[in-house]
C-alpha positions, 0 to 999 in steps of 0.5 A: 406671482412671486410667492407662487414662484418662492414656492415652486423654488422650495418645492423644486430644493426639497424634491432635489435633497429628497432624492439626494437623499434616496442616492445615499441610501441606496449607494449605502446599501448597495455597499454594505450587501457587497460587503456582507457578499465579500464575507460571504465568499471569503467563508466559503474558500476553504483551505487548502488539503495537502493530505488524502486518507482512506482506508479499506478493511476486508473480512472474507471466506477465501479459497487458497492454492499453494505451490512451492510456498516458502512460508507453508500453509494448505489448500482449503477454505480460510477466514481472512481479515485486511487493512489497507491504509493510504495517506498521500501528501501532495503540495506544489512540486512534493509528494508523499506517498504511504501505504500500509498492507495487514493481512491475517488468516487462519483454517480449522479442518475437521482432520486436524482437530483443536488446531488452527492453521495460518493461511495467510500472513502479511505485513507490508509498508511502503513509502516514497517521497517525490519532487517534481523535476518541473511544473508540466514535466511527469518525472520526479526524484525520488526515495523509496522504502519498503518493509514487508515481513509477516506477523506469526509462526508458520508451520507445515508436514503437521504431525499428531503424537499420542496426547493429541498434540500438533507439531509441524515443521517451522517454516517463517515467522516474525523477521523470519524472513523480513525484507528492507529496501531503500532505493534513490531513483527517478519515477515516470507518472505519465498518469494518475493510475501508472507509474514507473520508479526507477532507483539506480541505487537501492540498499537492502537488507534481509532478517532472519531472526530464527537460526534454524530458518537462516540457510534456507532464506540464504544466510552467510556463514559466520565461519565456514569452517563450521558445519554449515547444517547448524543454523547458529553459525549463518548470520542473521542479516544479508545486505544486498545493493543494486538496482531496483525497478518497480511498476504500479497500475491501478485501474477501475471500471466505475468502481466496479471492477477494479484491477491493481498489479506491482511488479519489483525486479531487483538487481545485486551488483555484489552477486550476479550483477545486471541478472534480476537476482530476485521478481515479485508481482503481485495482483489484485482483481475485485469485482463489487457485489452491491455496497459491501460485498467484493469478489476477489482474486489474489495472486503473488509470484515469488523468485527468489535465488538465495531462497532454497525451498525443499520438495514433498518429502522434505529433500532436494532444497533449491531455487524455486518458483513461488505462487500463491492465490486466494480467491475470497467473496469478502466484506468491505467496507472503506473509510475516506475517500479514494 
C-alpha cells in the first residue's frame, strides 16, 4: 500500500512539473510571437511625408482667337506643349506652396512659307508661404511671390521682302515685358479646393528689357525733356506698391471634368490709389477623353492701364481690354499624385 501511495506521489509531482513546464513554453511563445508582432508593426508605420509632387505635361493641337493681345500672335490651328509642376510642404501649422506654369507654342501657314509663328508663350512661377493663425482656425499668414514672363520674341503685321524673308513688328520678348510681385497678407482656406489671399502689402515690379517696348508697356521717362518717341530714354524697371487680392478654385468631377480659375486685382497706392489699376483672370476647363487624352478650353483676360496697345493699323495706342483662348484636344500625361 505504501509503495502504491509513493508511486501515485511521484506520478502526481512529474504530471504537476510536466505542466509547469507546457506553461513556460507556451508563456515563452506567446512572447516572442508579441514581440515578433511588435516589429512587425513598427515596420509598418511609416514616416511622415511633408511633401506633395506631381506634375502634368501637355502636347496638343489648339485653336487660337485673339483680341486686343499686347504680345501679338494670329488666329489659326497651333501645336503647343506644357508643364505644369507642384511641390507642396505641409507640416503642423506651415505650408508651402509652389507652382511652375511652361507653355510653348508655334504655327506654320502654308501663306507664310518657311516661317514659323508663336502662339503661345508662358513662363510663370508662384510661391506662398503660410503659418496657420491656430489648429481649427482657416486663416493663415502669409508671403506671396509671383514672377511670370515669356520665353521668346513676338512679332506681328509680318510683311515678306523680294529674297523671301519675314519681317514683322516686335511686340514682347524675354523681360519684355516680366512682371514681380511680393505681397504679405492673410489667406482664407475655408476649403481644400478655394482659397482667398489677401496682401495689404505687395511690392511690384515691371521689366522691360527691349527700349523700343518700354512706352508701350508704361515705362517712365528718364529725362522728359527728351523726345518721348525714343524708347532708350524710358526706364527699364517701374515699381509699383499696393495692395493685391487674388482667388483660387479648383474643382473636379471624378477626374473627369475638372474647372480651375485665378482671379489677381491689384491696387497702386503711388498712382490711382484703391482703383483696381491692373485685372487678371485666368481659367482652365478640362473635359478627360479616356486615360491620356483631355479637351480643353483656356481663357486669360488682361486690363492693364499702363499698357497702350495700338489699333489694326498700327494707330491710336491705348488703354485696352486683352482676351485670349485656346481651345486644344491634348496628350496628357501626370507624373506623382494630385
Amino acid at each position: 500500500m505504501k509503495k502504491i501511495t509513493l508511486i501515485l506521489a511521484l506520478f502526481a509531482v512529474a504530471s504537476a512539473g510536466l505542466r509547469a513546464q507546457d506553461d513556460v513554453q507556451k508563456a515563452t511563445a506567446e512572447a516572442a510571437a508579441a514581440f515578433s508582432e511588435a516589429e512587425q508593426t513598427e515596420a509598418v508605420v511609416e514616416k511622415p511625408k511633408y511633401w506633395k509632387t506631381w506634375s502634368t505635361f501637355d502636347l496638343g493641337l489648339s485653336q487660337t482667337a485673339l483680341w486686343n493681345w499686347a504680345s501679338g500672335g494670329y488666329n489659326t490651328a497651333t501645336l503647343r506643349a506644357g508643364i505644369d509642376a507642384n511641390a507642396n510642404y505641409a507640416k503642423e501649422f506651415a505650408t508651402w506652396n509652389n507652382r511652375l506654369q511652361m507653355m510653348y507654342g508655334f504655327l506654320w501657314s502654308a501663306d507664310k512659307e518657311n516661317l514659323l509663328q508663336k502662339s503661345a508663350d508662358l513662363l510663370q512661377f508662384e510661391s506662398r508661404f503660410g503659418y496657420q493663425t491656430a489648429a481649427d482656425s482657416k486663416w493663415k499668414y502669409t508671403a506671396d511671390l509671383t514672377f511670370k514672363s515669356q520665353f521668346s520674341d513676338s512679332f506681328d503685321s509680318y510683311k515678306q521682302d523680294d529674297r523671301g524673308y519675314w519681317s514683322g513688328t516686335l511686340k514682347s520678348g524675354f523681360f519684355a515685358p516680366a512682371y514681380l510681385t511680393f505681397g504679405l497678407g492673410m489667406s482664407w482656406d475655408p476649403a481644400p479646393w478655394f482659397s482667398l489671399n489677401l496682401s495689404p502689402v505687395t511690392g511690384g515690379y515691371t521689366f522691360c528689357t527691349i527700349p523700343e517696348l518700354r512706352k508701350g508697356y508704361g515705362m517712365n521717362l528718364r529725362e522728359p525733356s527728351l523726345d518721348p518717341a525714343v524708347g532708350a530714354n524710358y526706364a527699364s524697371a517701374l515699381f509699383q506698391l499696393g495692395a493685391q487680392v487674388k482667388a483660387n478654385l479648383q474643382v473636379s468631377v471624378n477626374d473627369i471634368f475638372t474647372y480651375e480659375t485665378q482671379l489677381i486685382l491689384f491696387t497702386d497706392y503711388l498712382n490711382h490709389p484703391f482703383v483696381w489699376n491692373r485685372v487678371n483672370w485666368d481659367n482652365k476647363l478640362g473635359l478627360k477623353v479616356g486615360r491620356f487624352f483631355k479637351i480643353a478650353l483656356d481663357t486669360w483676360l488682361i486690363y492693364d492701364p499702363i499698357v497702350t496697345i495700338a489699333d489694326k493699323n498700327g494707330l491710336n495706342p491705348t488703354q485696352r481690354v486683352q482676351f485670349k483662348e485656346y481651345f486644344s484636344i491634348n496628350f496628357t500625361y501626370t507624373l506623382g499624385k494630385k
